[in-house]
C-alpha positions in Angstrom: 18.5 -0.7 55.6 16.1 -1.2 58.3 13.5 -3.5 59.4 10.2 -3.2 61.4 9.0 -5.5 63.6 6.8 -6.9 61.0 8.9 -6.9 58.6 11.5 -8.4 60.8 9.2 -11.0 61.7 8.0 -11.9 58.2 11.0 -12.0 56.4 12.7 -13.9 59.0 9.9 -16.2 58.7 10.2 -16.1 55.1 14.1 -17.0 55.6 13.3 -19.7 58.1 10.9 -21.3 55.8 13.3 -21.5 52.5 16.2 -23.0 54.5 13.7 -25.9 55.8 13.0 -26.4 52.4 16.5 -26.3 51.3 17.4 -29.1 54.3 15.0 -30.9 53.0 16.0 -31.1 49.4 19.1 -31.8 50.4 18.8 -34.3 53.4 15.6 -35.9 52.4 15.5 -36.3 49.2 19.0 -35.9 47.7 20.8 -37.9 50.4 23.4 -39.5 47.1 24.3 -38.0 44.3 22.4 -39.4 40.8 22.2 -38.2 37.6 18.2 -36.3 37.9 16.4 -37.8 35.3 13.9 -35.8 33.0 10.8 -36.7 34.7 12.3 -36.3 37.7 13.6 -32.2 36.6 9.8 -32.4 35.3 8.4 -33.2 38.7 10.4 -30.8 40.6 10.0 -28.4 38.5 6.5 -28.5 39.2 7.2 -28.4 43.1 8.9 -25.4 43.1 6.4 -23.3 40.6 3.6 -24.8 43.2 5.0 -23.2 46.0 6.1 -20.1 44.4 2.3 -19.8 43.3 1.3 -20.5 47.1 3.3 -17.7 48.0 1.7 -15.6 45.5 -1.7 -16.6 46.7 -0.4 -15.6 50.7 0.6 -11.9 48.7 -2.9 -11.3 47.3 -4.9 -12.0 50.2 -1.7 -11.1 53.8 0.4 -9.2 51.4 -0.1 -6.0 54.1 1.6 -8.4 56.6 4.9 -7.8 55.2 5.0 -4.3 56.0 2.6 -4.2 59.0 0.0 -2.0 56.7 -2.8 -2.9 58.8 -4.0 1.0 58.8 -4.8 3.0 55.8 -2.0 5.6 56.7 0.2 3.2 56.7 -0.8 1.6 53.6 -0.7 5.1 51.9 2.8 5.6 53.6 3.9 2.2 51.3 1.9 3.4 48.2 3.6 6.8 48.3 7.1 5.2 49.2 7.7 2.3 46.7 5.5 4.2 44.1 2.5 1.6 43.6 0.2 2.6 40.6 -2.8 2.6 42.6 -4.5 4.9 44.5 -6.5 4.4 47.9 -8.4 7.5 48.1 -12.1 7.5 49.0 -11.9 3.8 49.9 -12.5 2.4 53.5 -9.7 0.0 55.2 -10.9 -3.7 53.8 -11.2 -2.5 50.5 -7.9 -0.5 50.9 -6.2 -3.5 52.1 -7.5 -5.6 49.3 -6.3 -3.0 46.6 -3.2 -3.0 48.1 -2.5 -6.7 48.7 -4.0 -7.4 44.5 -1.2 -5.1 43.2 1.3 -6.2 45.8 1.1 -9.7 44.7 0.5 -8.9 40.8 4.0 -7.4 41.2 5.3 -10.2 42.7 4.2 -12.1 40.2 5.4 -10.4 37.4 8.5 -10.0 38.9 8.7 -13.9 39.4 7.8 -14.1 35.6 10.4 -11.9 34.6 13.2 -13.5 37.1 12.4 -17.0 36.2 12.5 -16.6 32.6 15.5 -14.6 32.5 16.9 -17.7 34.4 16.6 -20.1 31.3 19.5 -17.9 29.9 21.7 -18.2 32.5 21.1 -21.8 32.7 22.5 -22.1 29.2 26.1 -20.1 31.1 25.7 -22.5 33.8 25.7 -26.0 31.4 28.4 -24.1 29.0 30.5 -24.0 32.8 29.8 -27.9 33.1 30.9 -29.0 29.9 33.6 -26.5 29.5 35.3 -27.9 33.1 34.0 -31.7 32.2 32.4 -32.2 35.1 30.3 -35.1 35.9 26.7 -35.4 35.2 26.7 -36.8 39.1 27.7 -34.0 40.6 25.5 -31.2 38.7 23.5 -31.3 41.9 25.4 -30.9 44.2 27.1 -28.1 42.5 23.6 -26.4 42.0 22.6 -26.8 45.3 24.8 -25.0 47.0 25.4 -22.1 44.6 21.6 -21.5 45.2 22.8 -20.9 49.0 25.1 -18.6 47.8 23.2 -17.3 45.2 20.4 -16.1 48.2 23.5 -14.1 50.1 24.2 -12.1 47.2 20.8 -11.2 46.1 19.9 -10.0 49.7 22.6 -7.6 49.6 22.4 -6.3 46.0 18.8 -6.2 46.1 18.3 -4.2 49.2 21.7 -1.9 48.4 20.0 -1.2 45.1 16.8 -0.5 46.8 18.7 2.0 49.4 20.6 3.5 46.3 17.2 4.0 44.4 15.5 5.4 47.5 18.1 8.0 48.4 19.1 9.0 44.6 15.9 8.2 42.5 17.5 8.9 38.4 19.6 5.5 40.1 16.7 3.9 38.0 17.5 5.5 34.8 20.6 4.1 34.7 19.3 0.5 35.4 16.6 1.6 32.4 19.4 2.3 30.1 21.7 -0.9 30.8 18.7 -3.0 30.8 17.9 -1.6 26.9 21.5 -1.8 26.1 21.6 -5.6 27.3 18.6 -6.2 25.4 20.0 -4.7 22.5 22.8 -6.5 22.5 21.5 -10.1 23.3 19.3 -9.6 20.5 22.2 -8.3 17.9 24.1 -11.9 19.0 20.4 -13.7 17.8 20.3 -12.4 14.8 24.2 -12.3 13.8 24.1 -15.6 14.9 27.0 -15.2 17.5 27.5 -18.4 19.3 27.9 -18.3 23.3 32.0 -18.4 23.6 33.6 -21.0 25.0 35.1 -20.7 28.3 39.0 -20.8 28.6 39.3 -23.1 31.7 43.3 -21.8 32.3 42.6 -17.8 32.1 39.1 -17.5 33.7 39.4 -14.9 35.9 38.0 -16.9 38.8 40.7 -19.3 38.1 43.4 -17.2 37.9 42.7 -15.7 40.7 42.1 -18.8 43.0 45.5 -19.9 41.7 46.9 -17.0 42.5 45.8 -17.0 46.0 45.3 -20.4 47.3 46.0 -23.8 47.3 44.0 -25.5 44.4 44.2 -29.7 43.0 44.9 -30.2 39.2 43.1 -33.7 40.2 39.7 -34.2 40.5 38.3 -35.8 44.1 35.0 -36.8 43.4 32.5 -34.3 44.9 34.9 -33.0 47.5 35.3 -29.4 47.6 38.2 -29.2 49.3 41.3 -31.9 50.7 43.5 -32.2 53.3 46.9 -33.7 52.1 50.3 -33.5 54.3 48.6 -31.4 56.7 47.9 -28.6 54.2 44.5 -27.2 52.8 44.0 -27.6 49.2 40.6 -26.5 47.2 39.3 -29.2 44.9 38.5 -28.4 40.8 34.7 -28.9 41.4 35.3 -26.0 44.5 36.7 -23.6 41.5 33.3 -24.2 39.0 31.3 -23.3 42.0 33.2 -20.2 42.4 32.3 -19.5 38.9 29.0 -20.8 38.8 28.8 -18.0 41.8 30.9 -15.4 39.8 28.3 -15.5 37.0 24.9 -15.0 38.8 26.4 -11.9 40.2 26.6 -11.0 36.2 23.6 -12.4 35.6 21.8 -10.7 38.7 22.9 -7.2 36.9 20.7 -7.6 34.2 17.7 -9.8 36.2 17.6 -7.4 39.8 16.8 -4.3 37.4 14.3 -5.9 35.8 12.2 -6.7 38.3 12.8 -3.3 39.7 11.4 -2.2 36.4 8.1 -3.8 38.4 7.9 -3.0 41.9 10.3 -1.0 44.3 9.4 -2.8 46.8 13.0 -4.9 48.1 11.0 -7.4 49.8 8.6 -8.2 46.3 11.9 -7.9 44.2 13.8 -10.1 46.6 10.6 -12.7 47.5 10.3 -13.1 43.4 14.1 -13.7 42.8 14.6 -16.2 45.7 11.6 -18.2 44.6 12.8 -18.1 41.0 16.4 -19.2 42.4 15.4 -22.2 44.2 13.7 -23.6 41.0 17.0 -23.3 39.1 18.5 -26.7 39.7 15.2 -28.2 38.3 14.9 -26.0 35.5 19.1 -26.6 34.2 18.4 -30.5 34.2 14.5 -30.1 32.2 15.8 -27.4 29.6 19.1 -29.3 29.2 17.0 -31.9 27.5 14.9 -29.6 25.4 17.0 -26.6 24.9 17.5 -27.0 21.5 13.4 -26.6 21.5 13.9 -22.8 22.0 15.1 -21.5 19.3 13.6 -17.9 19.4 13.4 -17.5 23.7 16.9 -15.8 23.6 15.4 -12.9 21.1 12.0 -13.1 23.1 14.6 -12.6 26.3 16.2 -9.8 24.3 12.4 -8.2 23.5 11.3 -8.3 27.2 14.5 -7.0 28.6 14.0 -3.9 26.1 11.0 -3.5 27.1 11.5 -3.4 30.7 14.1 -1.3 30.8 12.2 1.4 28.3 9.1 1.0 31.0 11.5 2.8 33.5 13.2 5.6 31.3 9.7 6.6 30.2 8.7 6.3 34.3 8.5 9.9 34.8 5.9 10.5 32.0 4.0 7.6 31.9 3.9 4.5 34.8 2.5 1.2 33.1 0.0 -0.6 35.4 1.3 -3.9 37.1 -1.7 -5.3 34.8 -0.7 -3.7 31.8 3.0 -4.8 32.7 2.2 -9.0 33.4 0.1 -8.9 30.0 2.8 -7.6 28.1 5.5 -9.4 29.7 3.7 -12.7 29.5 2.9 -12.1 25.8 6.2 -12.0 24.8 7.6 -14.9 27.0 4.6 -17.2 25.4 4.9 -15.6 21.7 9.0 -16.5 21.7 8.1 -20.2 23.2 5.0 -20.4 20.5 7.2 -19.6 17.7 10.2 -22.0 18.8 8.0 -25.0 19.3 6.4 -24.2 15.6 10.0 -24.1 14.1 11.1 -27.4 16.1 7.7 -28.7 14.2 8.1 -27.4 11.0 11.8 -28.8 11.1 10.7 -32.5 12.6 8.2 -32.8 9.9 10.4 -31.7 7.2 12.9 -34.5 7.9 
């Protein structure tokens, strides 16, 4: 992996920005631990789509900052690298740029799309952890917060190893292609069998097992300690072994999600701008679809749908590239058809009662 200086200078900017942000959720605004409220998830929710709109809206009109594509060789060199579906030719460098930057940021924001929505399902693994390890309401936060820290580490590396994999051995992407439709396939066979999400065995997780294995770990809860100090020896803390998992599980859940979004763009820095973005609104989105996520019924199949899709969209790649256009329409259509048709059924049922 390497960096110019422009890219070196915007992503570190980028980086620089989301940990101010992060400081100041944290020592601003979440100085004490509480229980976040539904208008409150509602609210912040909001926040964080705002600003991940603003950075959309920065894309389509600087995107060529990122790379430094401030010539129209250069631009072409990006094109022909990370395989944009557009084409430059005959154009002068203004409108170039401005072709360029539109598709740059329509990716962005399709991959966002895709990244944030497949983050509703692994919210519902996140509040199965909660409940499963009875963990306090008051420290979901805390919890949340700084598995998103985490959460940024490892999608920096697997996003830009992917992107150096994919680079160097391009039929990489038909094996993301074929586990994306696989996962699809099978998240939709568990909708319509009806297969319940498993509960988790709190003694023989493998996280747990392990940690046990290996360290020093309390059978007593310490409030929202992570870790003690008793008789001079180091001992990690029951709510430091859910964070562990809560960590363990994006690392699943960004197999299925990174793909996806490379099913988009192969840009790294559009892939990894769209999943940070959709990570930081994570804690906001567990505590607003914890109270309505008995609302949406059918998302899981519409989940299922657009992860076929996807992953279909880059097996068929070498005969027949979709148009980052063509590939927000459809994506959004299904998002909005599954939500549609689970807020009709949560009607139909209310006004059957």
């Amino acid at each position: 992996m390497s960096f110019n200086l422009n890219e070196l200078i915007f992503f570190s900017s980028f980086i620089v920005f989301i940990l101010l942000m992060l400081l100041l959720d944290l020592g601003v605004f979440q100085k004490h631990s509480h229980v976040m409220k539904f208008r409150e998830s509602v609210i912040w929710t909001l926040v964080w789509v705002s600003i991940s709109f603003a950075f959309y809206l920065l894309i389509r009109f600087h995107g060529n900052w990122i790379h430094g594509a401030d010539t129209l060789s250069a631009i072409q060199e990006r094109i022909t690298r990370f395989h944009h579906p557009i084409s430059i030719n005959g154009l002068g460098l203004e409108d170039a740029i401005c072709r360029y930057n539109k598709n740059l940021s329509l990716e962005y924001l399709t991959g966002y799309l895709i990244e944030y929505s497949l983050s509703v399902d692994n919210v519902f693994v996140i509040v199965l952890i909660f409940l499963s390890f009875k963990i306090k309401p008051l420290y979901y936060k805390r919890v949340l917060f700084w598995g998103i820290l985490g959460a940024i580490v490892m999608r920096f590396l697997f996003i830009f190893i992917s992107s150096a994999l994919i680079q160097r051995f391009e039929w990489f992407l038909y094996i993301f292609g074929g586990m994306l439709v696989i996962i699809g396939l099978k998240m939709g066979w568990e909708f319509i069998s009806h297969k319940k999400q498993e509960e988790i065995d709190t003694e023989h997780h493998p996280v747990v097992k392990f940690m046990s294995k290996y360290f020093r770990v309390t059978k007593e809860d310490h409030d929202q300690k992570f870790w003690i100090i008793r008789g001079g020896k180091f001992y990690f803390t029951p709510l430091f072994i859910v964070l562990m998992i809560i960590e363990f599980s994006d690392v699943l859940f960004a197999v299925d999600s990174v793909p996806a979004v490379f099913s988009v763009t192969l840009d790294p820095y559009i892939v990894f701008f769209s999943n940070i973005f959709a990570i930081l609104g994570l804690r906001s989105l567990f505590f607003l679809v914890m109270n309505v996520m008995n609302r949406f019924y059918y998302l899981k199949l519409g989940l299922a749908v657009l992860l076929s899709f996807v992953g279909v969209k880059m097996l068929l790649a070498y005969f027949y590239k979709l148009s980052t256009n063509h590939s927000l329409i459809i994506i959004a259509s299904i998002l909005v058809l599954s939500v549609v048709a689970s807020l009709i059924r949560s009607f139909i049922q209310k006004s059957s009662k």
